[in-house]
N, C-alpha and C positions, 0 to 999 in steps of 0.2 A: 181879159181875165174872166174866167168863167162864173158865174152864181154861185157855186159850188163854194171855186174856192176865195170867194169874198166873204163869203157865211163862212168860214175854217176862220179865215185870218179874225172875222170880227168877235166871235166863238171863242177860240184858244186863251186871248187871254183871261176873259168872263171864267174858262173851264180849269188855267193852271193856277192862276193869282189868286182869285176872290174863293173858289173854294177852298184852297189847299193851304194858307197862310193865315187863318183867322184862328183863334185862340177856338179850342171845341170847348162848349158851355153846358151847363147842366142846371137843374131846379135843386135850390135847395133849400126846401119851405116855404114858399115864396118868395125867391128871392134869386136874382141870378147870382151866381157863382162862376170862376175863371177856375178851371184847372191847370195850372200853371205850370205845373212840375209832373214830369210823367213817373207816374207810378210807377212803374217797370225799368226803368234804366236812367232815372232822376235828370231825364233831358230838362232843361230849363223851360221848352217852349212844348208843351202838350199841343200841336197843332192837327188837322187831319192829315197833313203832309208827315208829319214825322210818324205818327200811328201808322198808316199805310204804308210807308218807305221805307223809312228810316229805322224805328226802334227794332232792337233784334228780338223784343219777345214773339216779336209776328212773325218771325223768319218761315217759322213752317210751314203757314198759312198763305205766304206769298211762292212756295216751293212750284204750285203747279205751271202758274204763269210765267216763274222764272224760266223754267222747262221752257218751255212756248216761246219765247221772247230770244234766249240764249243769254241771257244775261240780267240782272236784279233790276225789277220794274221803276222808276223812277216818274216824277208830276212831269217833267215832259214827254212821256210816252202816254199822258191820259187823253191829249187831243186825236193822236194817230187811231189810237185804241176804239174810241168812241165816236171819233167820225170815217172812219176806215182809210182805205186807201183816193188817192183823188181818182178820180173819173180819166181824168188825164193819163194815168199811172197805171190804169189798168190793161192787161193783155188787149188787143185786138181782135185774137181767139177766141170763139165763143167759148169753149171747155176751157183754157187757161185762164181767161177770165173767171170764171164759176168757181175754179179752185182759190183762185184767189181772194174772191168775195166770203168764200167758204169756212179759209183763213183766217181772213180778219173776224169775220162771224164766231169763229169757235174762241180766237184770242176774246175777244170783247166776252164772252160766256166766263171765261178765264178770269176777266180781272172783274167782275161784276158777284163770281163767287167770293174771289179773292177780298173786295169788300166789302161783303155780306156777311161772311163767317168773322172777320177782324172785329167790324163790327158790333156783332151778336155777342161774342164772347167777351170784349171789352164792355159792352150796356151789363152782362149778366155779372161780371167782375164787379163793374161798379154798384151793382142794385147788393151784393154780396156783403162788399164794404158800408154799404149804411146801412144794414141791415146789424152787422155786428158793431156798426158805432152805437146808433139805438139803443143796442143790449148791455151796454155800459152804464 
């Protein structure tokens, strides 16, 4: 088995489980706080799995990638995504290889907007919302 893909397998689950399944947390006043309930479609488990995947208020946001991918992005397409293709897998071709590297390059550009923007506007939502709790 190659280095490569020793580091994938010991990687993947660090990358799908511990990221994607913890409750997202926030300050509030000092003090931590669980958002438990998603604001947007009153999921029970506000987790970065479901914000990224799952809730449909993001749908638009995940539009490009879905393009790309051919199908709606899900927590096990974040190892492929992030570690590319194996070394194994890849053409023997110098130029098919390069398109393929090029590939995964633009897909990973794809989901790295994908959670930049979810995220941006979800932090700018929530600073919105205490902002007009405050004002009460």
């Amino acid at each position: 088995m190659s280095n490569w893909r020793k580091m994938r397998l010991y990687y993947e689950p660090l990358i799908t489980s511990a990221a994607f399944s913890r409750p997202v947390t926030r300050e509030d006043e000092g003090r931590e706080a669980y958002l438990r309930w998603c604001v947007h479609c009153q999921c029970p488990s506000d987790t970065a799995e479901h914000t990224l995947f799952h809730c449909e208020n993001w749908n638009g946001l995940r539009t490009d990638l879905r393009e790309r991918l051919g199908y709606p992005p899900t927590s096990a397409d974040v190892t492929d995504i992030l570690c590319g293709p194996l070394f194994e897998d890849l053409p023997t071709d110098g130029y098919q290889r390069t398109i393929a590297l090029c590939d995964a390059e633009e897909t990973l550009r794809l989901f790295y907007k994908m959670v930049e923007n979810i995220l941006t506007v979800k932090e700018e939502e929530e600073r919105a919302r205490q902002v007009a709790e405050a004002d009460r």
